[in-house]
PAKOL-128993 format. One record per residue (C-alpha): x, y, z; residue in one letter. Coordinates in steps of 0.5 Angstrom, whole numbers, plus 500, padded with zeros to 3 digits. Example, Ala and Ser with C-alpha at 12.3 -4.5 7.8 and 13.67 -1.06 7.14 Angstrom:
525491516a 527498514s 
***
This chain:
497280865x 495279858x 500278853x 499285848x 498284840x 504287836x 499289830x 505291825x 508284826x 501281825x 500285818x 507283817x 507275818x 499275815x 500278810x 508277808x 507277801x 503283799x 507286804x 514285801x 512287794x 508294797x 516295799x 519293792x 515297789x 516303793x 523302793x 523301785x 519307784x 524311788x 530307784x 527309778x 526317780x 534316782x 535313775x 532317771x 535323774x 542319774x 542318767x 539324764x 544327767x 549323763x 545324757x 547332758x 554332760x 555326755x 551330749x 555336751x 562333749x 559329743x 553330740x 552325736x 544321737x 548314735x 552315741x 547317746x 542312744x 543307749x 541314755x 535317751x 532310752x 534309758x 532315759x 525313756x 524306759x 525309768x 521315766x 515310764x 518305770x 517310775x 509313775x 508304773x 511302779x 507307783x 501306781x 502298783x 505300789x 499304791x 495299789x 498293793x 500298799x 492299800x 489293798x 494290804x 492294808x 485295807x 484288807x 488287814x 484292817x 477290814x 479282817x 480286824x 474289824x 470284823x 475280828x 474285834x 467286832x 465279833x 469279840x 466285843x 459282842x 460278846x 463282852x 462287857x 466292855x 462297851x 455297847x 456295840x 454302838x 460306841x 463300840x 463300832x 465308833x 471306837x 474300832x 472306826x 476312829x 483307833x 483301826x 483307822x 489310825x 492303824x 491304818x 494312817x 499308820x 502303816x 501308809x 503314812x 508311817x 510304817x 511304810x 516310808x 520309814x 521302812x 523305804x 527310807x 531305810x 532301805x 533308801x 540309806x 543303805x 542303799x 546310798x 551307803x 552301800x 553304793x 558309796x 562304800x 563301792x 569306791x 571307798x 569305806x 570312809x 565314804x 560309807x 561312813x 560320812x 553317807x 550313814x 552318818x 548323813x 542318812x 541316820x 541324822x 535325816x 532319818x 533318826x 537323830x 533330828x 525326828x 527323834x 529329837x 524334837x 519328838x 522329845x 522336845x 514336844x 513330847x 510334854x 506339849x 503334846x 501331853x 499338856x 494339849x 492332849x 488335857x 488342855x 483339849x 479335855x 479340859x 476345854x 471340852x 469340860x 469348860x 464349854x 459343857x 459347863x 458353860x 453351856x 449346862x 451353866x 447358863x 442359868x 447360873x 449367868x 443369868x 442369876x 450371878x 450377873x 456375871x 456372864x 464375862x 467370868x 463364865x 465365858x 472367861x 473360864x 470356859x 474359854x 480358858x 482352857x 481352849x 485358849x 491355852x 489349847x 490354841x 498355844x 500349845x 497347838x 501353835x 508350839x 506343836x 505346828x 512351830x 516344833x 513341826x 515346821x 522347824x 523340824x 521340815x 526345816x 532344819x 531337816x 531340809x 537345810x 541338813x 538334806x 542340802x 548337804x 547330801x 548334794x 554338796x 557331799x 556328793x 559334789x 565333794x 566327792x 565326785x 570332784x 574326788x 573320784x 571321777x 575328775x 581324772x 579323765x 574326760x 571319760x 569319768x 568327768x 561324764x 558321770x 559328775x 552331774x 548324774x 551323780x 549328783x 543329781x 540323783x 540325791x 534330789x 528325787x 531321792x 528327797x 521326796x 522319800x 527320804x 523325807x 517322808x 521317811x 523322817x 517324818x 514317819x 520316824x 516321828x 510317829x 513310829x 517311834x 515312842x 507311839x 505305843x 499308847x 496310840x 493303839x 491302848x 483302846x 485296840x 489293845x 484293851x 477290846x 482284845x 483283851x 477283854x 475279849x 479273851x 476274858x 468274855x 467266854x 468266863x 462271863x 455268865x 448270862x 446277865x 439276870x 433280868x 432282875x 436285882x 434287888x 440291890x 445294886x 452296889x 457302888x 463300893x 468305894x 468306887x 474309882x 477311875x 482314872x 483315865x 489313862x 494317862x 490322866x 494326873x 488325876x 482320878x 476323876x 472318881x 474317888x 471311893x 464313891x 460309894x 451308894x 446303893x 440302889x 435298891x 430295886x 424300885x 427306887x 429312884x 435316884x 437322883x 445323882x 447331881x 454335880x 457339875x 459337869x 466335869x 466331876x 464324872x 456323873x 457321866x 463316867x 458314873x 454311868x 458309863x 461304869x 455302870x 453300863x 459296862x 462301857x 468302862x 471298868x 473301875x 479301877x 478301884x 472299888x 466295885x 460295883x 456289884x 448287882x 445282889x 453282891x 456280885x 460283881x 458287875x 464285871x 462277872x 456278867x 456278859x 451284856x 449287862x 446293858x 442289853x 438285859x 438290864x 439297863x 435302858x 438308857x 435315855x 440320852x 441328852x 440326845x 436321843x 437318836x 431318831x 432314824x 429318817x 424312817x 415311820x 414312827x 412306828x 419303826x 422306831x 419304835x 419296833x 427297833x 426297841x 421291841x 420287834x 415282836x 412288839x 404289837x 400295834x 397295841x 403295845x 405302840x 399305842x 399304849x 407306850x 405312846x 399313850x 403313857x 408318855x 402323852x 404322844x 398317842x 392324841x 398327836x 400321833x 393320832x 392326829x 396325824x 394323817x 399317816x 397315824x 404310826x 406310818x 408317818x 415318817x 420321821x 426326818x 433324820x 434325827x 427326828x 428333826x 420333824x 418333832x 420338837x 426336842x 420335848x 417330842x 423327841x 424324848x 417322849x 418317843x 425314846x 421313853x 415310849x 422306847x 424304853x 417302855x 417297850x 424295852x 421292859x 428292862x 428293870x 432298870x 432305867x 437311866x 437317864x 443322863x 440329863x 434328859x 432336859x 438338857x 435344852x 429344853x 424351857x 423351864x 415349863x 416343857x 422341862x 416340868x 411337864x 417332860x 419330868x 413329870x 411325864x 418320865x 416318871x 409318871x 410313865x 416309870x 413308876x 415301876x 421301874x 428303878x 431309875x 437313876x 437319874x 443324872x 441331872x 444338873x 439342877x 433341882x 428340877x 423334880x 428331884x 423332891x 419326886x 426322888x 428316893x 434318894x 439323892x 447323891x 451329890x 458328887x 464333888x 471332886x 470324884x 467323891x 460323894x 458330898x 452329901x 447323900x 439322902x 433322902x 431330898x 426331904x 432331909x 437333906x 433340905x 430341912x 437339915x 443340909x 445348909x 449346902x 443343899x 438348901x 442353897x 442349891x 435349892x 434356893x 438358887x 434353883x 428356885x 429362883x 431361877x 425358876x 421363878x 425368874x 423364868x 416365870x 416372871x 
***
């Protein structure tokens, strides 16, 4: 097992300096709010009894010097605090970056949105979190020492004061809402799920007459999510608010006892209203400090995926070079689940795929078609079963996705530059007669051709200057220029009319001949074309074969068939 990093630790003891003086300054910021409360406080009371500026000179400038000190201290504060943390996560950017090049775990690409959105949270973490805990901390012992000065008992009402703001009421409603926010972590899931479906769904509607279900299924989940979202925001507000009602008894207590201790003289009765007074800019930290308890505490799931990249990484100097060609790629009762899900999403689904066949693999959105591929791109790791390339396991093998496989999205991305740039992005040795013939293969040549700026023209951001249709034709030309022996394609039609859908299927797999292909897709469009078909329901394989077969002799798929027929029939009609 692989021992975890404890990123606070590591920040802490790389960066022990800067991370001491954020604190300091912290604390001294609030320090100089308390002490400009406290003496201007006494400045008041004593000002009252003699109003002479020769007597409260030494207030007035106190007063002045921690009314300067408190927003400079801030100021420095804030600037070492984020140039600490700033700097420690930038370093670990670039530290796991260079690991997850060279592992199998995920494509840089999805990678680099990994480590922004998890270093990220990291980084909210030590500012937002970390950081005020560790001050309100100090803050507590601080008050407690300073009123065990007069008497030991009082440092025990002021800790038990302190510990209650600070750790009992945090602690207690993180466990009261731990269980709704796991239920609207899956309710989010699960919404995401029902919206796809709906969408990838639509001809289902159209024939089933039954919009108002679909929409009420595919809202469900959101709904549900939308509750559990308004519990969380009322556990929330009723914690600030039972916390603040508890902070009102600081000043109370301390009235109590500056009527104890400091009313046996004029002299002492001076001092009642400063002491008093500096519990309230103290408010601002101390409550800040309570709310980061709740985010410290229990939250060492936050940083699993951060965790998982530093792993792997270590294991990645064991892998071998990926082969540029296979004959047989094996899905061996094949599981997953993800962390912290209930349930597998796969479960022991098993196929292979031989070199230069073309396979189809159908469900519906939900069922793990996606996580399929992304198993098989590297991007996720089974968790039982195996997938192995000529009986060797995938997982052996470093950057299988930049030597093997080449992907087509829903949604290719275009880059706002020339055509012919993004073309060189998949090949950049390649020449302008190979952007011609890819161009050529997928039926672009005569419109780029056409073009005044012929391949110099200038795509928009995301290629919105083309059609979706258009779109997909430059990413297949891309794949051509790849030349890698096996190609995906997860659901390449999503969106498009029936009749630009045809022309686009044909156009792939004219285009493909030569290559293996794994296709997902949602429907029967093009899959009689198919070697092979494999149908997944509830994460395992329903039925499996040849498209041919599985239409004279499978009752199951000739209604899938049927249905889909009609939908295309009712398009054209």
């Amino acid at each position: 097992m692989m021992p975890k990093t404890n990123w606070v630790r590591l920040a802490m003891q790389q960066y022990r300096k800067q991370a001491l003086l954020a604190i300091c300054l912290a604390a001294i910021t609030a320090i100089s709010a308390a002490l400009l409360m406290f003496t201007s406080g006494y400045l008041i009371d004593f000002s009252a009894r003699m109003p002479l500026f020769a007597a409260i000179y030494v207030p007035v400038v106190l007063t002045r010097l921690f009314g300067i000190s408190r927003p400079v201290a801030q100021y420095l504060e804030r600037l070492v605090s984020h140039n600490w943390v700033l700097h420690y996560t930038s370093v670990l950017r670039q530290k796991l970056f260079i690991k997850m090049k060279a592992t199998t775990v995920r494509p840089v690409g999805e990678g680099m949105a990994l480590l922004a959105e998890d270093v990220g949270k990291l980084q909210n973490y030590f500012l937002r979190s970390l950081l005020p805990t560790i001050v309100a901390a100090v803050l507590a012992v601080i008050l407690s020492l300073l009123a065990g000065y007069f008497a030991w008992e009082d440092v025990l009402v002021m800790a038990m004061l302190l510990a209650v703001q600070l750790l009992v009421l945090p602690i207690i409603d993180k466990m009261r809402a731990a269980a709704t926010i796991k239920a609207a972590d899956q309710s989010l899931h699960d919404a995401y799920i029902g919206v796809n479906d709906a969408i990838l769904g639509q001809r289902d509607w159209v024939l089933s007459h039954s919009e108002a279900g679909f929409v009420a299924v595919a809202t469900a989940s959101w709904r549900q999510y939308q509750h559990q979202h308004q519990q969380l925001v009322k556990h929330t507000q009723q914690r600030q608010l039972l916390s603040q009602l508890w902070f009102v008894l600081l000043p109370l207590v301390l009235l109590w006892w500056s009527s104890m201790h400091l009313t046996q003289s004029a002299s002492l009765a001076n001092w009642v209203a400063a002491v008093v007074l500096v519990i309230f800019p103290l408010a601002e930290p101390l409550m800040a400090g309570g709310e980061g308890v709740v985010s410290v505490v229990g939250d060492e799931a936050k940083f699993e995926r951060l965790q998982a990249l530093d792993n792997a990484s270590l294991q990645a100097t064991t892998l071998t070079p990926m082969p540029s060609t296979f004959q047989t790629l094996t899905l061996d009762h094949v599981g997953f689940i993800y962390p912290q899900a209930e349930h597998a999403l796969l479960r022991s689904v098993s196929f292979a795929v031989h070199a230069g066949q073309k396979v189809a693999i159908l469900g519906t959105s939900g069922v793990g078609k996606t996580t399929l591929l992304e198993l098989l791109e590297g991007k996720l790791s089974p968790t039982s079963g195996d997938i192995t390339l000529d009986q060797v396991p995938l997982s052996h093998y470093q950057n299988r996705e930049q030597s093997l496989f080449s992907v087509l999205p829903q949604a290719p991305f275009l880059f706002n530059t020339s055509i012919k740039a993004n073309l060189l992005l998949a090949r950049p040795d390649a020449t302008d007669d190979d952007l011609w013939q890819s161009l050529q293969k997928v039926q672009l040549a005569d419109l780029v051709k056409a073009l005044p700026q012929g391949l110099e023209t200038p795509l928009q951001e995301a290629g919105l200057s083309l059609s979706g249709g258009e779109q997909q034709r430059v990413a297949i030309a891309q794949i051509l220029l790849q030349q890698k022996p096996l190609v995906i394609l997860d659901e390449p039609t999503v969106g498009l009319d029936p009749a630009l859908e045809r022309d686009l299927v044909q156009t792939i797999f004219t285009a493909l001949k030569d290559r293996t292909v794994i296709w997902v897709t949602h429907h029967l469009q093009g899959v009689q074309a198919m070697d092979q078909v494999v149908f997944i329901a509830d994460g395992h394989v329903l039925l499996q074969g040849t498209p041919q077969t599985l239409l004279k002799t499978n009752t199951y798929y000739q209604s899938l068939w049927q249905l889909d027929s009609g939908w295309q029939s009712w398009m054209h009609d």
